[in-house]
Every structure is written in structure tokens, then in C-alpha cells.
N, C-alpha and C positions, 0 to 999 in steps of 0.2 A: 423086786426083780431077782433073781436064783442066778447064782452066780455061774450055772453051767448053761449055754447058750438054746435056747426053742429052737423048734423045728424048722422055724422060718429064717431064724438067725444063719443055722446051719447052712442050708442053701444058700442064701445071700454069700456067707464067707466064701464057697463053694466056688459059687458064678466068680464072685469075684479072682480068688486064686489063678482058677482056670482062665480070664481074661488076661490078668496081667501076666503069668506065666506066657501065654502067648505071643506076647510082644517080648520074648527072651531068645536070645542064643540058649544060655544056658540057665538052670537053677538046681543051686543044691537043694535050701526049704526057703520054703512061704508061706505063711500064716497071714491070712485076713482075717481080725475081729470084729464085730459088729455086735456094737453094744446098745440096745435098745428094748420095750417092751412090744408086745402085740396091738397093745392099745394108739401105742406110738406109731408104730411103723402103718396104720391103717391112714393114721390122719398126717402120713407123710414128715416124721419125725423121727430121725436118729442121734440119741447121745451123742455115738462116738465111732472113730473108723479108727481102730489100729494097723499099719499094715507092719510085718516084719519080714527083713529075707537077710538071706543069708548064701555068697559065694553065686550073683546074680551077675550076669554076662549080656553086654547089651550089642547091636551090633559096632560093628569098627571095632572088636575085640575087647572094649573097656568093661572089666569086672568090677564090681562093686564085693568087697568081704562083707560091708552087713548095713542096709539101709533100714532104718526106722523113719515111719512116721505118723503122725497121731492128727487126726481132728476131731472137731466137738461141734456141736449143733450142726449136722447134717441135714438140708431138706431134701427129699427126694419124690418123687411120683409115686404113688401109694400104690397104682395100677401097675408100676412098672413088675414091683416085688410079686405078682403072681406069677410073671412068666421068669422067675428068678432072675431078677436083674438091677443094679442099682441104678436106676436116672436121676440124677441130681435135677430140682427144676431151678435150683441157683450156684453160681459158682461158691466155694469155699477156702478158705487158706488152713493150713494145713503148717506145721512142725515139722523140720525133717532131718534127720543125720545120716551121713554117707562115711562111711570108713574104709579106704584105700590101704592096701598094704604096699610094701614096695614092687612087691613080686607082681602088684597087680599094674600099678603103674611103670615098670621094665617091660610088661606083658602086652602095654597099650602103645609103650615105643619103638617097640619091635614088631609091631603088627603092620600085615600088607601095608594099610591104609595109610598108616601115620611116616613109613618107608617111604612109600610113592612120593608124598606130601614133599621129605626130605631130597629127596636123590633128584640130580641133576639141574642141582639148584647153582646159578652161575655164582661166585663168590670173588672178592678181589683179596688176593691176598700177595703179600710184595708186591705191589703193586701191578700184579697181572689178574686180568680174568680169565677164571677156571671155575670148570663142573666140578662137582664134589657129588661121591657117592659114600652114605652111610653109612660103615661097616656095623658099627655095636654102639651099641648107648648100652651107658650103666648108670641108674638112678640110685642116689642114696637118702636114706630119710634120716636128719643128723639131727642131734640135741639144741639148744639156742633156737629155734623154730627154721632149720636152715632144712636147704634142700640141695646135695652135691647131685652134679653131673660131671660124667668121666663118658666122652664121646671118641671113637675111631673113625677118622676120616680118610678117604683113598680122593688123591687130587686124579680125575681122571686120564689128563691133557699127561700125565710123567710118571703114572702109575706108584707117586709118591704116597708114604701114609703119614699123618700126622696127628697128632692128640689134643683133642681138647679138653680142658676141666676145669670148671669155676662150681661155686655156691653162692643163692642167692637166698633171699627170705622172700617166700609169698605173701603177696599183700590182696585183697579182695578190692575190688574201683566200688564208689561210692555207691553204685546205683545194683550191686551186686551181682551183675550180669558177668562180669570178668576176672580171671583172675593175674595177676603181674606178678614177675619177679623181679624183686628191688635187692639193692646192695648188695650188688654182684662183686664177687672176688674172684680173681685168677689161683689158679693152682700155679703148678709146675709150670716157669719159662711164662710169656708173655702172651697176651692174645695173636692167637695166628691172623685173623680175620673177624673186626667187628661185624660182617655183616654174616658172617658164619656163627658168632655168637648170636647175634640177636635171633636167627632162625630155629637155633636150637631153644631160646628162650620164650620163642613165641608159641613153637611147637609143645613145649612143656606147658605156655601158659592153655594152650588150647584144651590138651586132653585132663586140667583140671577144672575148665569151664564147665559148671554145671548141667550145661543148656548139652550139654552132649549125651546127658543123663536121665534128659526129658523121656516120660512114656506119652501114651496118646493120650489128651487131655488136662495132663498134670504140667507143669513148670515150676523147675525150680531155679533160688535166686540165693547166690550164697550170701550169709550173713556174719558168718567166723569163721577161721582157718587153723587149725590145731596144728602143726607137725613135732612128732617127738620119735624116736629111733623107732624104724621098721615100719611105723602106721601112721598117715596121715587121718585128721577127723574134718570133714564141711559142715556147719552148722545150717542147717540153712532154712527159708520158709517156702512152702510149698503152693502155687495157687492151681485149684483144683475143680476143673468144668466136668470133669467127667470122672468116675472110676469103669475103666474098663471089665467089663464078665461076660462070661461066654457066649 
């Protein structure tokens, strides 16, 4: 096999790009590889699917800086590939890394969606219940695998502002569907509102939950959690019923 891709390859990559690119807000690049021979892809066999992207934007505003992911023994429908298209006739699992920067995770809690989620949420704090509205969240990606948050809260009810900030370390739940933040620390001055943290901490765990990451057909399930300054890394495994193309 010639290490520059057939004409059939090319299309395949093609269709696919253009599928997945589809289901994007945004994309800077995407690369599909499809590594297989003619002989193979007749009788419905594929080495391998690389897919690569880079500064990938899903909806609810969450960007990805650079996801990889790779699979090997691909089946797919032999008939599909004339009308350039990958059908899988079995599902596949699939290698995956997702690379977060902070800017991209600040970008996902500042957004409409993850706002609405926060804002006017009842909270008890000295003992009274009051709405709180959002002002600013600031995420910091810290050395030690921590993760600082520095949140601006407006108490509706007395048009009071008040700060919150702790760090936690993310931890992934066994079945890797979820992601938590453990050994929580206070910053400055005391917790205002435990149930004020816990919302900030559920909302931080939501938008590192993989499954927010999902395309059509693919799922992913995180398996490891890197954080080191400025860039979080998800290791994770991917299971894959379908690759989207055009």
C-alpha cells in the first residue's frame, strides 16, 4: 500500500470531513484519514480511521483546541463507498483525546447556555433564601492537577456582590460518563453558600462531561484527566456506530 492515499481513499476522507464538519459550529482544520487498500475496501474492510481537528466548536458554545482519534479494523458496507460514504455494518471503539484550553473552558462558562443554567438559581446564604445572578466566572488551569475558580455573584433580593473562589481536583466516576470535582479548597474568606458552591461545581463538572462532546453516532467515555497550566487533556475511548459524511 503507497503511502499517498487512492482515489477512493480520497473521497471517503472527503465525505467524511464534510459530514462531520457539519455537525460543527465552528472549524478551524479537519483531517479524515482512511487507511486501507482497494482490494479491502471492496470486501468491506478498513485498517484504520484517523480523524484530526483542530479549534472545533460544538453547539452550547464548547470548543475543543484539538481532538484526536484513531481506530483500527473498521467494517463497513462495501456498496456504501460508491456513493462516497462510510457505513459501518458494525459498531467500533475507537482512541480519543480532547485538549481544552482555558480560554476554551472560560468561553463555555460564559456562554448563553451555561449563564441561563446558572442565573436565578435560589441559594441560602446567612441563612436567607436569595436569587443569585452570574456576573463573571474565571477558570484557572493550575499545576498539582487543580483547577481554580474565581466566580462574581450579584445577590438579587439587595443588589449585593459577592466573590467566590475555591480549587478543586477533577476526578473521572468509575463508569466514565462523569466528570467531579474533589478536594475542594476555599480561597479568600469562607464559603458564602454551600449550595452556591456546589452549583458552580456541578456546572464546571457538566461542561467537562464528555457526552457534551458527543457527534452523531460516536460516544465518548472519559478514561483519564490531565490538568497542567493553561491546558486540560481527556483521554478517553470512543464507541463508534456511525462516522458521519456527506
Amino acid at each position: 500500500m503507497s503511502e499517498s492515499p487512492g482515489i477512493g481513499e480520497q473521497a471517503l476522507n472527503k465525505a467524511a470531513e464534510i459530514g462531520l464538519s457539519s455537525q460543527l459550529d465552528e472549524v478551524e482544520n479537519l483531517d479524515v484519514n482512511i487507511k486501507t487498500d482497494p482490494l479491502k475496501m471492496v470486501q468491506g474492510q478498513v485498517d484504520a480511521v484517523q480523524i484530526s481537528g483542530e479549534g472545533l466548536v460544538m453547539q452550547k458554545d464548547l470548543r475543543m483546541e484539538e481532538l484526536e482519534m484513531q481506530m483500527g479494523n473498521v467494517a463497513i458496507n462495501p456498496l456504501s463507498v460508491a456513493f462516497g460514504k462510510i457505513e459501518l455494518t458494525k459498531p467500533t471503539e475507537a482512541s480519543a483525546r480532547v485538549v481544552l484550553t482555558e480560554n476554551d473552558i472560560n468561553r463555555a462558562f460564559n456562554s448563553e447556555y451555561v449563564r441561563s443554567q446558572l442565573q436565578n438559581q435560589k441559594v441560602d446564604i446567612d441563612g436567607q433564601s436569595m436569587n443569585i445572578e452570574t456576573q463573571s466566572v474565571d477558570v484557572r488551569l493550575l499545576d498539582n492537577q487543580k483547577i481554580g475558580l474565581n466566580a462574581t455573584i450579584q445577590l438579587t433580593e439587595t443588589g449585593e456582590t459577592q466573590k467566590v473562589a475555591f480549587s478543586a481536583i477533577p476526578k473521572v466516576s468509575g463508569n466514565g460518563q462523569t466528570v467531579s470535582l474533589e478536594n475542594v479548597e476555599y480561597g479568600e474568606g469562607d464559603e458564602i453558600s454551600p449550595e452556591l458552591t456546589k452549583a458552580l461545581i456541578d456546572q464546571t463538572s457538566e461542561i467537562l462531561n464528555l457526552s457534551n462532546f458527543d457527534l452523531e453516532g460516536m460516544s465518548l467515555r472519559v478514561k483519564q484527566i490531565e490538568v497542567e497550566p493553561s491546558k486540560l487533556t481527556l483521554q478517553a475511548e470512543a464507541y463508534v456506530e456511525q462516522i458521519p459524511s456527506a
